[in-house]
PDB file of N, CA, C and O in Angstrom:
ATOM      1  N   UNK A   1      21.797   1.136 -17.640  1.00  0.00           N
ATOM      2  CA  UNK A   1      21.275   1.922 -16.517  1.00  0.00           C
ATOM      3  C   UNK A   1      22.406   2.261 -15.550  1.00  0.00           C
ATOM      4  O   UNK A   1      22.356   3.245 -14.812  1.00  0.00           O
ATOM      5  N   UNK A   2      23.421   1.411 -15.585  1.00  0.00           N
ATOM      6  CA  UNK A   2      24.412   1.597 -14.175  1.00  0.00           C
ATOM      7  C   UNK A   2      25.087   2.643 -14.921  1.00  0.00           C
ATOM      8  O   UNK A   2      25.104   3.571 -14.113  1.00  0.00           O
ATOM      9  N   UNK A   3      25.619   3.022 -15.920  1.00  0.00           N
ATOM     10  CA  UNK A   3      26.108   3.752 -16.679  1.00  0.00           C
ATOM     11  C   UNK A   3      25.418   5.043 -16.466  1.00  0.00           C
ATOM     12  O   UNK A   3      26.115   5.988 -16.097  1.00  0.00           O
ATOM     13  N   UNK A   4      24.367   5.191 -16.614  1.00  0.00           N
ATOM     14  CA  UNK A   4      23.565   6.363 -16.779  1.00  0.00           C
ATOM     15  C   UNK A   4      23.768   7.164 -15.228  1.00  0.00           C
ATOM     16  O   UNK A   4      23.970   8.340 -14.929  1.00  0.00           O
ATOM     17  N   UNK A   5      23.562   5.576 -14.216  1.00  0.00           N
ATOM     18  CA  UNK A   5      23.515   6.392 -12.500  1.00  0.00           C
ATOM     19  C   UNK A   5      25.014   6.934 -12.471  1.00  0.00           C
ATOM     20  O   UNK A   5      25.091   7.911 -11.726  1.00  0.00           O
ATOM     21  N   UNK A   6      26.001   6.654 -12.953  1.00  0.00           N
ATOM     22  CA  UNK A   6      27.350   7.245 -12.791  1.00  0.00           C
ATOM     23  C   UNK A   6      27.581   8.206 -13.143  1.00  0.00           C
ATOM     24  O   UNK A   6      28.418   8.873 -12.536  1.00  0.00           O
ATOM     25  N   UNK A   7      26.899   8.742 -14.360  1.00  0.00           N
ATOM     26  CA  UNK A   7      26.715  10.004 -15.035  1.00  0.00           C
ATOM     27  C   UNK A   7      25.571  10.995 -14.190  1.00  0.00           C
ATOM     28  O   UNK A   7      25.122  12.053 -14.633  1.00  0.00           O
ATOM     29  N   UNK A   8      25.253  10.432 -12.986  1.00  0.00           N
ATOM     30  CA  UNK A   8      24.137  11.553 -12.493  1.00  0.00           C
ATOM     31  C   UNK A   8      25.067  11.502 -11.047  1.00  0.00           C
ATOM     32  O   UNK A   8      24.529  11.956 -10.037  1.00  0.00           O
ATOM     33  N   UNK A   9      26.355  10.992 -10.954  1.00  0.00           N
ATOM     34  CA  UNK A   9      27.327  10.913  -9.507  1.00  0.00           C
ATOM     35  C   UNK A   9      26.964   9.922  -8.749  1.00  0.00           C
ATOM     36  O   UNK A   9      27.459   9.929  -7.622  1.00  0.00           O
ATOM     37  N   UNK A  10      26.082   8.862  -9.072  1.00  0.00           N
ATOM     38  CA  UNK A  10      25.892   8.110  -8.303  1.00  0.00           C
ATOM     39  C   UNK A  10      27.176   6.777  -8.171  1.00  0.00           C
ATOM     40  O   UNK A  10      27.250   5.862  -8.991  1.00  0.00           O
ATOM     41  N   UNK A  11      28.079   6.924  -7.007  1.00  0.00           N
ATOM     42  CA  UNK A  11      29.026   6.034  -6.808  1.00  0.00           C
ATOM     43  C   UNK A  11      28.931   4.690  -6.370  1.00  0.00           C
ATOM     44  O   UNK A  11      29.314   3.736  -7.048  1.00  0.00           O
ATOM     45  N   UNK A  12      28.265   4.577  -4.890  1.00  0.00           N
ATOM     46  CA  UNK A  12      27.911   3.745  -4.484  1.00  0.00           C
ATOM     47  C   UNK A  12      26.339   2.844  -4.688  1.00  0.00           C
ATOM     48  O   UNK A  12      25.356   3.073  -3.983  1.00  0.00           O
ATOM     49  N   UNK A  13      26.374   1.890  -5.705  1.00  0.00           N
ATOM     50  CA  UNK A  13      25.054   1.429  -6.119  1.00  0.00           C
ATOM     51  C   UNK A  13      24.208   0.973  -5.457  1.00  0.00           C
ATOM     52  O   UNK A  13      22.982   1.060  -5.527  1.00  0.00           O
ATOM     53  N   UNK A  14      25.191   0.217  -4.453  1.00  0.00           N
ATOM     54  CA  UNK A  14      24.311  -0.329  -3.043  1.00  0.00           C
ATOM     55  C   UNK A  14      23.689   0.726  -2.510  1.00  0.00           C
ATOM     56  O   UNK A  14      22.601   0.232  -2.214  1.00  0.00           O
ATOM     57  N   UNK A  15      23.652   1.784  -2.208  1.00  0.00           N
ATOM     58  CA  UNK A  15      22.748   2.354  -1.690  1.00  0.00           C
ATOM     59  C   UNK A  15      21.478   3.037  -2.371  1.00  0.00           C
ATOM     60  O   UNK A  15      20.575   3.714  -1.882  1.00  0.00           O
ATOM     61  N   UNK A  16      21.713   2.650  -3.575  1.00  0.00           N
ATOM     62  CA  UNK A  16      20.656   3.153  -4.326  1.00  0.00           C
ATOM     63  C   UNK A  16      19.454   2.334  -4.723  1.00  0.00           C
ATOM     64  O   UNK A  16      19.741   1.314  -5.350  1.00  0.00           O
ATOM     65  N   UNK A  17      18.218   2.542  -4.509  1.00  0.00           N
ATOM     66  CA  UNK A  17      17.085   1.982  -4.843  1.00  0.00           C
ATOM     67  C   UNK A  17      16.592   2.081  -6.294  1.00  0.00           C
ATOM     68  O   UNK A  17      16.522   3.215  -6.767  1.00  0.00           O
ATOM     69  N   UNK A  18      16.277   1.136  -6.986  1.00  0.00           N
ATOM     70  CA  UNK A  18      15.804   1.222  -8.378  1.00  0.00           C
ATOM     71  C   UNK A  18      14.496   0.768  -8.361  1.00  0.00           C
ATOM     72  O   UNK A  18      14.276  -0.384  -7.988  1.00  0.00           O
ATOM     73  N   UNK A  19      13.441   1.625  -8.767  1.00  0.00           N
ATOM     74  CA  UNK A  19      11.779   0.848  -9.424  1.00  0.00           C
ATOM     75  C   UNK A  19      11.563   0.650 -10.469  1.00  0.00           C
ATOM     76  O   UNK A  19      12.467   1.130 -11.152  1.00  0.00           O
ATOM     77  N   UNK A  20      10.641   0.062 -11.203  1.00  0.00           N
ATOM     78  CA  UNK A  20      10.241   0.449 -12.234  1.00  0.00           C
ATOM     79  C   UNK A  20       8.800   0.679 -11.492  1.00  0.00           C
ATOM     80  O   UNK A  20       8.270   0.246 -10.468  1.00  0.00           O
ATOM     81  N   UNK A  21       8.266   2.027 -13.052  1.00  0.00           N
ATOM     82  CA  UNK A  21       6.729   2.418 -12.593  1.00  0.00           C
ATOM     83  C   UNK A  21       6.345   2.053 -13.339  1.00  0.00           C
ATOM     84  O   UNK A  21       6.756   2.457 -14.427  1.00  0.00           O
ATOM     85  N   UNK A  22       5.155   0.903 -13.296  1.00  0.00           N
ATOM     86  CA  UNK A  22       4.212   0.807 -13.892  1.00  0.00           C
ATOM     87  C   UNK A  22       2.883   1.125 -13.832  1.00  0.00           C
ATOM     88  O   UNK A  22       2.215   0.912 -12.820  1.00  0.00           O
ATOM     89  N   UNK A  23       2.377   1.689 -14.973  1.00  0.00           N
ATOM     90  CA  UNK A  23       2.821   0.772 -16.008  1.00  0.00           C
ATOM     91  C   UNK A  23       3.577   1.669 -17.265  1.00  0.00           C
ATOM     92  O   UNK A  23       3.518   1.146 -18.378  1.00  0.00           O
ATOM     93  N   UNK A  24       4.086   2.617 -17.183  1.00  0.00           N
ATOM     94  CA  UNK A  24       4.833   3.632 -17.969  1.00  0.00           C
ATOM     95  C   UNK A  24       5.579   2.804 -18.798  1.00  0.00           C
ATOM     96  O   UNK A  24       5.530   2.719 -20.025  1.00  0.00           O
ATOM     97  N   UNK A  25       6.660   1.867 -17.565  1.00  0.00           N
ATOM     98  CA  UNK A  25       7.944   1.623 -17.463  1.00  0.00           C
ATOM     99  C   UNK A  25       9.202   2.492 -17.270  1.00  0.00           C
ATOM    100  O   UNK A  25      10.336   2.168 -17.624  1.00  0.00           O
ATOM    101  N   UNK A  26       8.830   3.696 -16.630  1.00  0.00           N
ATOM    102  CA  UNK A  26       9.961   4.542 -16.279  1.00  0.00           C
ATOM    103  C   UNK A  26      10.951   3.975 -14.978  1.00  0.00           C
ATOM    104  O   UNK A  26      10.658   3.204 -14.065  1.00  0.00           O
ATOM    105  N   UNK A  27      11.851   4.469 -15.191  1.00  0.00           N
ATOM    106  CA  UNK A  27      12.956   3.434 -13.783  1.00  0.00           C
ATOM    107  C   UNK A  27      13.051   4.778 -12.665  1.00  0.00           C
ATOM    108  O   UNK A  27      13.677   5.796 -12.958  1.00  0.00           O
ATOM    109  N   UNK A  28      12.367   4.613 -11.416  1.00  0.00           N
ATOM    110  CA  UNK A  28      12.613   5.528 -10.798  1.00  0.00           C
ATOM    111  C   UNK A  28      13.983   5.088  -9.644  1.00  0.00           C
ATOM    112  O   UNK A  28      14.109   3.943  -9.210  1.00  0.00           O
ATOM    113  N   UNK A  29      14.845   6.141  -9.311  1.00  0.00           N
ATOM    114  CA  UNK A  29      16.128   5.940  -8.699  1.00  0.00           C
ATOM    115  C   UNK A  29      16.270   7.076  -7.791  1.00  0.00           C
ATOM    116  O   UNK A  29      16.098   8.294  -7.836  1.00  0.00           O
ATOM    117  N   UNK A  30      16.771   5.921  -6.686  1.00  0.00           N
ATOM    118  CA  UNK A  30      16.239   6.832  -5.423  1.00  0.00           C
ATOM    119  C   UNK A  30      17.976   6.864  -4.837  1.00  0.00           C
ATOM    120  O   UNK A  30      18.727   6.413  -5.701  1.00  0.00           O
ATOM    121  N   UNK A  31      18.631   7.269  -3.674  1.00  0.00           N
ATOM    122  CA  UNK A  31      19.983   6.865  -3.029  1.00  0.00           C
ATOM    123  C   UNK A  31      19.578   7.471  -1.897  1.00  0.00           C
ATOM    124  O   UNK A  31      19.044   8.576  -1.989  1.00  0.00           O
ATOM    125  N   UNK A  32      19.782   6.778  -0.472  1.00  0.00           N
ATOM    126  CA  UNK A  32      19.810   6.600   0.444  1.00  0.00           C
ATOM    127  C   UNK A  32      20.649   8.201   0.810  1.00  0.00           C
ATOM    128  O   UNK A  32      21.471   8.795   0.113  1.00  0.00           O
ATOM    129  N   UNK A  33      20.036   8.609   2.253  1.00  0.00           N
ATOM    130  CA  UNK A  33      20.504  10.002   2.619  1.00  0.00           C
ATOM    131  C   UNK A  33      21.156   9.812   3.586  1.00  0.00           C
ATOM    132  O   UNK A  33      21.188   8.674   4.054  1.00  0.00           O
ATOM    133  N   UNK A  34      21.963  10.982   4.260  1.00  0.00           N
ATOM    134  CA  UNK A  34      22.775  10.588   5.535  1.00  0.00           C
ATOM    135  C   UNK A  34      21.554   9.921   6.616  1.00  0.00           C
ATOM    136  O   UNK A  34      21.692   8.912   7.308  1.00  0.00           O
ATOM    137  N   UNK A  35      20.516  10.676   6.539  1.00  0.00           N
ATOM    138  CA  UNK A  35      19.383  10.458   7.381  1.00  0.00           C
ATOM    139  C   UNK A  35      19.204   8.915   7.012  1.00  0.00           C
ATOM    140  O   UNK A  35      19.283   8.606   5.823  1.00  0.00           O
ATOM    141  N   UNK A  36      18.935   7.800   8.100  1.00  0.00           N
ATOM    142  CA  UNK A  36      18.425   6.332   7.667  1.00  0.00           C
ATOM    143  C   UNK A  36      16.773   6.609   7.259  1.00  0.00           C
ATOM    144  O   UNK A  36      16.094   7.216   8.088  1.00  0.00           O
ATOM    145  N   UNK A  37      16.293   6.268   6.288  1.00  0.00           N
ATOM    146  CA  UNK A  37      15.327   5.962   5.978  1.00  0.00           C
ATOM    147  C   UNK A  37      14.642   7.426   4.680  1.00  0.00           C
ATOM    148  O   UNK A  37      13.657   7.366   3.944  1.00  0.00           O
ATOM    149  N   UNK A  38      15.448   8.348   4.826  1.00  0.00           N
ATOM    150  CA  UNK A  38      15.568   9.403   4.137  1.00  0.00           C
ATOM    151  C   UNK A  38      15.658   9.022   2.600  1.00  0.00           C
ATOM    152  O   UNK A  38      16.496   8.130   2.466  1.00  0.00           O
ATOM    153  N   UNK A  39      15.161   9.340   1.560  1.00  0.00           N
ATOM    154  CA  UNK A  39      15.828   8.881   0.490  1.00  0.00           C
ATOM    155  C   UNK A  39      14.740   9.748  -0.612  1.00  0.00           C
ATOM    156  O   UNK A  39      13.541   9.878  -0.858  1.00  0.00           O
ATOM    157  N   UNK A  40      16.281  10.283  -1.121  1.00  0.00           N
ATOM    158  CA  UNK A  40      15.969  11.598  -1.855  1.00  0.00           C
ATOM    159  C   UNK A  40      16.360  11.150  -3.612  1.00  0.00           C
ATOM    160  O   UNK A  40      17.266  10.436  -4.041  1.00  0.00           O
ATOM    161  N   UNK A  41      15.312  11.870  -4.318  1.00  0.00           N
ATOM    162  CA  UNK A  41      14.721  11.238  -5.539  1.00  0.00           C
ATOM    163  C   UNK A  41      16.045  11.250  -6.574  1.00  0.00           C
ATOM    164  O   UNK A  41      16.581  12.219  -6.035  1.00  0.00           O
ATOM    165  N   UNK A  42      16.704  11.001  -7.341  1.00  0.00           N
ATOM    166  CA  UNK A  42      17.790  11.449  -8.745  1.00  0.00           C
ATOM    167  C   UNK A  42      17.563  11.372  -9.540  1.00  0.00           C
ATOM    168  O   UNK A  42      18.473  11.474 -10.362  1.00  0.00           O
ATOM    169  N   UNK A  43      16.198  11.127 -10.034  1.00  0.00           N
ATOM    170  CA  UNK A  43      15.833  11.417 -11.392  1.00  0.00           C
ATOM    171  C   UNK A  43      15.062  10.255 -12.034  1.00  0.00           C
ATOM    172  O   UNK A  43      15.065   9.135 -11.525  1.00  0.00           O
ATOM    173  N   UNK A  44      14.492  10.507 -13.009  1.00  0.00           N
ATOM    174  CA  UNK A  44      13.682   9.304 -14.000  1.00  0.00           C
ATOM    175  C   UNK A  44      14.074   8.988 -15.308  1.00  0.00           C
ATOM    176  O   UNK A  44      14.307   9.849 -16.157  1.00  0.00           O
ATOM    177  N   UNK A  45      14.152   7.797 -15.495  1.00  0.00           N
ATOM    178  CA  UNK A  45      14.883   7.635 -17.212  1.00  0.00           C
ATOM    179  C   UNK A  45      13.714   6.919 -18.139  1.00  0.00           C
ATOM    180  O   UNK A  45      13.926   6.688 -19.329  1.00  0.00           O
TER     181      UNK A  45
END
């Protein structure tokens, strides 16, 4: 997975939020915006 967020530009991991949805099991991945509390979607694997 950390592999995959690097390939979508994601640098800094700490700021990125990971879920899983269940009950799919899709990993949803979120990264923190300039805005605090902002947090804009990057995709589903």
């Amino acid at each position: 997975l950390e592999s995959w967020l690097r390939q979508q530009g994601v640098g800094d991991l700490s700021e990125v939020r990971i879920a899983v949805l269940e009950p799919t099991g899709k990993v949803s991945v979120s990264r923190g915006d300039e805005r605090p509390g902002l947090f804009r979607q990057l995709g589903e694997q």
